[in-house]
DOGUVO-871634 format. One record per residue (C-alpha): residue number from 1; y, x, z. Coordinates in steps of 0.5 Angstrom, whole numbers, plus 500, padded with zeros to 3 digits. Example, Ala and Ser with C-alpha at 12.3 -4.5 7.8 and 13.67 -1.06 7.14 Angstrom:
// residues 2
<num->1 | py->491 | px->525 | pz->516>
<num->2 | py->498 | px->527 | pz->514>
***
This chain:
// residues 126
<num->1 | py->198 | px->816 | pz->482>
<num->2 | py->196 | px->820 | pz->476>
<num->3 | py->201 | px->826 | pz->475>
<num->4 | py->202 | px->828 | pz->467>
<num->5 | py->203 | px->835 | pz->464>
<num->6 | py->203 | px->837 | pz->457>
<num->7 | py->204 | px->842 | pz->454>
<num->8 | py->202 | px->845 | pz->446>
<num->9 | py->208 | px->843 | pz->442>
<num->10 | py->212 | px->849 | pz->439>
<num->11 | py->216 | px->850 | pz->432>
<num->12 | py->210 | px->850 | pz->426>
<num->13 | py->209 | px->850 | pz->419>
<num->14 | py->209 | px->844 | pz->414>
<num->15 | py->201 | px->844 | pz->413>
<num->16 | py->200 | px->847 | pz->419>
<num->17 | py->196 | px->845 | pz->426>
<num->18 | py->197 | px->844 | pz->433>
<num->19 | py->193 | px->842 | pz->439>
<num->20 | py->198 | px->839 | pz->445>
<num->21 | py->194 | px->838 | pz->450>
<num->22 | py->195 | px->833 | pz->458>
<num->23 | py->192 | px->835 | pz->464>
<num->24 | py->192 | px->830 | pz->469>
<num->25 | py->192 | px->830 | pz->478>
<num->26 | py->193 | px->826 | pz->483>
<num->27 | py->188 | px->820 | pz->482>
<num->28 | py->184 | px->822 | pz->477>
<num->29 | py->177 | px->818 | pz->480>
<num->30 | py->179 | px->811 | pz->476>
<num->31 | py->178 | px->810 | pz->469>
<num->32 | py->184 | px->809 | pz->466>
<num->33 | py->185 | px->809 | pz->459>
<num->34 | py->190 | px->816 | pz->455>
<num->35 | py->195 | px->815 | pz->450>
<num->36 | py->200 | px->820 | pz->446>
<num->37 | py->207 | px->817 | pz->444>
<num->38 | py->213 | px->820 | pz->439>
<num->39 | py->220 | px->820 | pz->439>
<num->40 | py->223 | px->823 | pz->434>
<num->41 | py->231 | px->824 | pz->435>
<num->42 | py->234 | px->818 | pz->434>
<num->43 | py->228 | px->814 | pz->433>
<num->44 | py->225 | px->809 | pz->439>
<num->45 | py->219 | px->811 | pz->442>
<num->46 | py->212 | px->810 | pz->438>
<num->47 | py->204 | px->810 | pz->439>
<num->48 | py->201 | px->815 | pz->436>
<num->49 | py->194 | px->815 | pz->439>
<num->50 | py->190 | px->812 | pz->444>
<num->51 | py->182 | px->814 | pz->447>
<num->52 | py->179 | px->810 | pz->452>
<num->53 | py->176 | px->812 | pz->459>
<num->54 | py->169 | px->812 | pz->456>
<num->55 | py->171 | px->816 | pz->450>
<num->56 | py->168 | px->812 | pz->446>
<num->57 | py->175 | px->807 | pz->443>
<num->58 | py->180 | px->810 | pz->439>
<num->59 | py->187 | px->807 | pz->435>
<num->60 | py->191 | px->811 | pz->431>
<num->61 | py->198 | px->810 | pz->429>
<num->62 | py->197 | px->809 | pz->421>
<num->63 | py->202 | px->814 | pz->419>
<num->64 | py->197 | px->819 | pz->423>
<num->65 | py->191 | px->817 | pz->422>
<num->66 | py->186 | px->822 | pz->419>
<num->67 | py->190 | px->827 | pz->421>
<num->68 | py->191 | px->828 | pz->428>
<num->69 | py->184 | px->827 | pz->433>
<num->70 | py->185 | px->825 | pz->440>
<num->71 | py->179 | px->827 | pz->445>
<num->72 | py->179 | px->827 | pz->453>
<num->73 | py->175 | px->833 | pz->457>
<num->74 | py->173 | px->829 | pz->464>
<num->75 | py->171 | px->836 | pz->467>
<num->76 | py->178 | px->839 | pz->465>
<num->77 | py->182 | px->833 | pz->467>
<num->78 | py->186 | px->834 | pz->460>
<num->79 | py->186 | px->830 | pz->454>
<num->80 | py->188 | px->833 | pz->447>
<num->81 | py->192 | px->831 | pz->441>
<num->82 | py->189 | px->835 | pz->435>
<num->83 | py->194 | px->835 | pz->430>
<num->84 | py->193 | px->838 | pz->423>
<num->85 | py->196 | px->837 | pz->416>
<num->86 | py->203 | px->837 | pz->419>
<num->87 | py->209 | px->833 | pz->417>
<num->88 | py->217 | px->835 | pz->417>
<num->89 | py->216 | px->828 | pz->420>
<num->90 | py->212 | px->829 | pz->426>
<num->91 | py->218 | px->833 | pz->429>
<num->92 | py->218 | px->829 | pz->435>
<num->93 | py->217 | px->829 | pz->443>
<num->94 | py->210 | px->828 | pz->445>
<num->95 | py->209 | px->824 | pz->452>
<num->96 | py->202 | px->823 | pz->454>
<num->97 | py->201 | px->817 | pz->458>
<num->98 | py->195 | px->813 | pz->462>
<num->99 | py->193 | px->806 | pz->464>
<num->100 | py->189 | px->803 | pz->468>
<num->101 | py->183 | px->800 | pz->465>
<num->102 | py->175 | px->799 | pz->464>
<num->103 | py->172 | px->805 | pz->460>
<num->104 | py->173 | px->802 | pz->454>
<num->105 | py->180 | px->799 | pz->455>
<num->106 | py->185 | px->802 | pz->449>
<num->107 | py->192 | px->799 | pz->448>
<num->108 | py->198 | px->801 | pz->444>
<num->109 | py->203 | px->798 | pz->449>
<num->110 | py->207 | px->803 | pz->451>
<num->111 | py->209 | px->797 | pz->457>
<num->112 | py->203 | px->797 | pz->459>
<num->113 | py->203 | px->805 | pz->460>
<num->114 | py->204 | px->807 | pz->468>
<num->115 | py->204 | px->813 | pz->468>
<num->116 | py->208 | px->818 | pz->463>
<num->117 | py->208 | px->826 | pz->462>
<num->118 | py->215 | px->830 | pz->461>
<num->119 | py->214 | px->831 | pz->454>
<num->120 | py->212 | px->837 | pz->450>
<num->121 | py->217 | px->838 | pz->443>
<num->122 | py->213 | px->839 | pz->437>
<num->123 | py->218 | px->842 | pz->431>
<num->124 | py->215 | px->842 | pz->424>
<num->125 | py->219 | px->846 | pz->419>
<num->126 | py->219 | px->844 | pz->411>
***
């Protein structure tokens, strides 16, 4: 079991950053892989970013990429969600998420994904 909590989100600015951040317990010794997921009101689930166990392999969501920057810190446990330039439309729910894999392993497949935080809500005002 791999527990999830993030934290970070809060009410900012258009243009403005964020670092969300997820810090993870419980079986911590296997590699597995961390993604962050969205949801804005109304809307389903959606990728956003994904860095292997190695931190070597990262996918980004198109509508972020350049923007936001995800890396992992193995001695803290926690991966991160760097998020600049922000858009009224990346008001959302942020979930963290982890999956068993080799240390290279990334995937965008949220139903691959066994492992999931409560969520830290990020607000973007215009």
């Amino acid at each position: 079991q791999v527990q999830l909590v993030e934290d970070g989100g809060k009410l900012v600015q258009a243009g403005g950053s964020l670092r969300l951040s997820c810090a993870a317990s419980g079986r911590t010794f296997s590699s597995y892989a961390m993604g962050w997921f969205r949801q804005a009101p109304g809307k389903e689930r959606e990728f956003v970013a994904t860095i292997s166990w190695s931190g070597r392999n990262t996918i980004y969501a198109r509508s972020v990429k350049d923007r936001f920057t995800i890396s992992r810190d193995h001695a803290q446990n926690t991966v991160y969600l760097q998020m600049n330039g922000l858009k009224p439309e990346d008001t959302a729910i942020y979930f963290c998420a982890a999956v068993d894999g080799d240390n290279e392993f990334v995937t965008r497949q949220q139903a691959q994904y066994g492992y999931w935080g409560q969520g830290t809500q990020v607000t973007v005002s215009s």
